[in-house]
N, C-alpha and C positions, 0 to 999 in steps of 0.2 A: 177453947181447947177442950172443957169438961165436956161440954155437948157432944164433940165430933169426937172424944173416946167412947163414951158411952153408946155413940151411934156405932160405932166404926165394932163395939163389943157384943150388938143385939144383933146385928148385920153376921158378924164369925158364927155366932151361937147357931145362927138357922144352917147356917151349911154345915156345922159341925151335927145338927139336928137329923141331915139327910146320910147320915154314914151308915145307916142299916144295912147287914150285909144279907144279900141273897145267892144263893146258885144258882137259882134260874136267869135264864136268857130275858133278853127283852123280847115278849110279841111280836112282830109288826104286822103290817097287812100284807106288807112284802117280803120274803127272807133277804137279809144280808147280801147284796151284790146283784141283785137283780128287781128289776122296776115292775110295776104292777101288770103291764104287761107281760112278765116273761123278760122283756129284752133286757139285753145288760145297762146298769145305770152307768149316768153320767159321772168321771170323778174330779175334781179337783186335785191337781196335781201337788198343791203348794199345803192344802189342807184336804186331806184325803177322808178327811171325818163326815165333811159336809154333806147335807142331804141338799142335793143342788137345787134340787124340783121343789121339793118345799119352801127351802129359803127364798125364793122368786115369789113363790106364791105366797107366801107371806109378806112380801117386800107390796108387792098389788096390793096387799089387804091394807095395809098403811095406806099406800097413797090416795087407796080412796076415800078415804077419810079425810071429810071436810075440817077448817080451821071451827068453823059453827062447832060440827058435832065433839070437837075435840075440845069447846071451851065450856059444856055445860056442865053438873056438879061433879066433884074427884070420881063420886061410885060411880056412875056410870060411865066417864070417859077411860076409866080403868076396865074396868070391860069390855070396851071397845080395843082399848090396845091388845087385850088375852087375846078377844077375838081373833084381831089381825095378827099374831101369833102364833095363830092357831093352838090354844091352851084356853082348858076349860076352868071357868069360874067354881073354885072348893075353896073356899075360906074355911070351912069345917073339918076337911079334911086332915089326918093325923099329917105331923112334919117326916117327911120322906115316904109318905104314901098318894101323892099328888095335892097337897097341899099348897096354892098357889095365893094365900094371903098377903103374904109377904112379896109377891112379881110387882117390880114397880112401883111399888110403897115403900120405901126407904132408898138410902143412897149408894148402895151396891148391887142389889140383883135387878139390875136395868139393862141386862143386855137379853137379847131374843136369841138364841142359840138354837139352828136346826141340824140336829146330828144325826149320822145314820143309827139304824138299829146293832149295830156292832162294836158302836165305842161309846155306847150309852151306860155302858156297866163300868168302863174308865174309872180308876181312880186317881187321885192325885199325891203322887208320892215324890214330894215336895218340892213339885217344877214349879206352881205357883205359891209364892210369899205371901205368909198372911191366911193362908186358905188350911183347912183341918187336913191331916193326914186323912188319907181314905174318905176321900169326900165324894164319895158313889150315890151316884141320883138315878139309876136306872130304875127301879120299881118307880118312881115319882113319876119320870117322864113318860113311861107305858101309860100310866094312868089317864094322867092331865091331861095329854096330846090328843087331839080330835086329828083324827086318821085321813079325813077327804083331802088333806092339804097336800096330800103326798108322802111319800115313804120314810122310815125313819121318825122321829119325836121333836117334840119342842120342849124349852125349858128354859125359866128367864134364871141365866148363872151371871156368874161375879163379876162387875169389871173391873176389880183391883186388877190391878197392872196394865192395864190397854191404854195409859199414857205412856208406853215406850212402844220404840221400831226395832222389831216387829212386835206386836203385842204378846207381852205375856201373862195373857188372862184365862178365867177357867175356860172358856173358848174353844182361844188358840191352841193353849197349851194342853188341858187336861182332855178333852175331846178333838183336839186338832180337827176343828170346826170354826168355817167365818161364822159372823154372825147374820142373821137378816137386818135387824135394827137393833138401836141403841136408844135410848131413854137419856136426853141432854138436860139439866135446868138451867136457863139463861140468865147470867147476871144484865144488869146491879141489880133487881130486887126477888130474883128468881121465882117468880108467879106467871111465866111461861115456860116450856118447855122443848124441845123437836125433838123428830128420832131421825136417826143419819143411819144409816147402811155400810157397810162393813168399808167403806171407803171413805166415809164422813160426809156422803152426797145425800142434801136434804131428802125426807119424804113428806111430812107432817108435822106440825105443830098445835097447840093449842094453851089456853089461858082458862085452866078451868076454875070456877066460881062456887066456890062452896061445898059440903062435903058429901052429900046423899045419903048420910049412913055409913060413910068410910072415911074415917080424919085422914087428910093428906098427909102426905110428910112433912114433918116439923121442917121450918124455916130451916133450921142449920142443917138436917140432913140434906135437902134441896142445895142448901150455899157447896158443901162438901162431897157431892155427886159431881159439881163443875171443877172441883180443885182437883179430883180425881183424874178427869182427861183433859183438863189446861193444860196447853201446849204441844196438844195430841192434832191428829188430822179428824177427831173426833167434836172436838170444840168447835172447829172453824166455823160453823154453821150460827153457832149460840154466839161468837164471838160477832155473828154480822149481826145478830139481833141488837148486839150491847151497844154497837157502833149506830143503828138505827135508832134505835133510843133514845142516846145521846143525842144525835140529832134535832130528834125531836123536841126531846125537853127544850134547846137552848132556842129554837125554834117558835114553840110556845111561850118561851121568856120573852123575845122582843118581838111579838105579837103584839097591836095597837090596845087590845082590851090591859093585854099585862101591865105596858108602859102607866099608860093613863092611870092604874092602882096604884 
């Protein structure tokens, strides 16, 4: 229980970290309501936040990422995920100026969130639990978000609260934005992971080995990422890993080499 306050207290601090306020707008390569072409963009009717073209295109960039490339050491297959994110690797970077050390390294900011450039300056005035009043990322997200992917930013925000129907996470709620992916860790021993799509439909997984120069996240934050969407449509996927598993072990128990030990 010490662990997953303490996790659950460094995880608040960073988004409390990102509340710098600005006046200025967000950039984009597009303005607000219209696509790089000129033509008017796509909306989502239900989350009218979402940058549609992007979040596809970053859904692509996961699945093409092999199980291989996703299981070699944490630093690099964490950069792989930015990648397919589209967000750029600043670990140096100050906190709330693109700052993306913290994306995927612990057991909250695992969700991929592509929002237009118009609710990127959003704050959160206390639709989501748990989350700092005024929790404004828009200078962050101008920065980090690598533009080719399509209109609007990316940004790995919070998933407290996206174990209820309908989600109410920084997302849904404070950017009323699906998400592209999600960052799952699988029980029982949480040393795989997959990311699911704003509907809990597999994309990628991997089992990375070691650390590159970036210590993974501690055991219990990995165990407390999964308690977080246990029972969500977000689990379903980790939840067939655990069944697989299982399998397998009891499978290698009464295996002829086992017996005969």
């Amino acid at each position: 229980a010490s662990c997953y306050s303490q996790a659950a207290y460094l995880s608040l601090s960073l988004c409390v970290s990102t509340t710098e306020r600005h006046s200025r707008s967000m950039a984009s390569s597009s303005p607000a309501g219209s696509s790089s072409a000129g033509q008017p963009l796509e909306i989502d009717q239900a989350y009218p936040g979402t940058a549609l073209v992007r979040m596809r295109n970053c859904r692509e960039r996961a699945k093409s990422l092999s199980e291989e490339e996703l299981s070699s050491d944490w630093g690099s297959v964490r950069r792989k995920i930015l990648w397919a994110g589209g967000l750029r690797d600043l670990p140096d970077a100050r906190p709330g100026y693109g700052y993306t050390g913290h994306s995927f390294n612990d057991w909250n900011h695992c969700d991929l969130c592509t929002m237009l450039g118009d609710v990127s300056h959003n704050e959160n005035k206390g639709q989501v639990s748990g989350i700092a009043m005024g929790n404004q990322l828009g200078p962050g997200i101008k920065i980090a978000s690598i533009e080719e992917l399509g209109p609007g930013g990316s940004w790995s925000t919070c998933l407290m609260g996206c174990n209820s129907d309908p989600p109410k996470d920084v997302a849904h709620v404070q950017f009323r934005s699906r998400i592209a992916f999600k960052l799952v860790w699988c029980p029982p021993d949480f040393q795989t992971f997959i990311l699911v799509d704003d509907d809990g439909a597999f994309l990628a997984k991997g089992t990375p080995k070691g650390d590159g120069g970036m210590r993974m996240p501690a055991l219990g934050e990995r165990a407390y990422n999964y308690k977080m969407v246990a029972g969500s449509k977000y689990a379903k996927e980790a939840d067939k890993h655990a069944e697989q598993y299982a399998k397998k072990m009891a499978s290698d128990d009464n295996s002829p080499a086992t017996r005969e030990a």
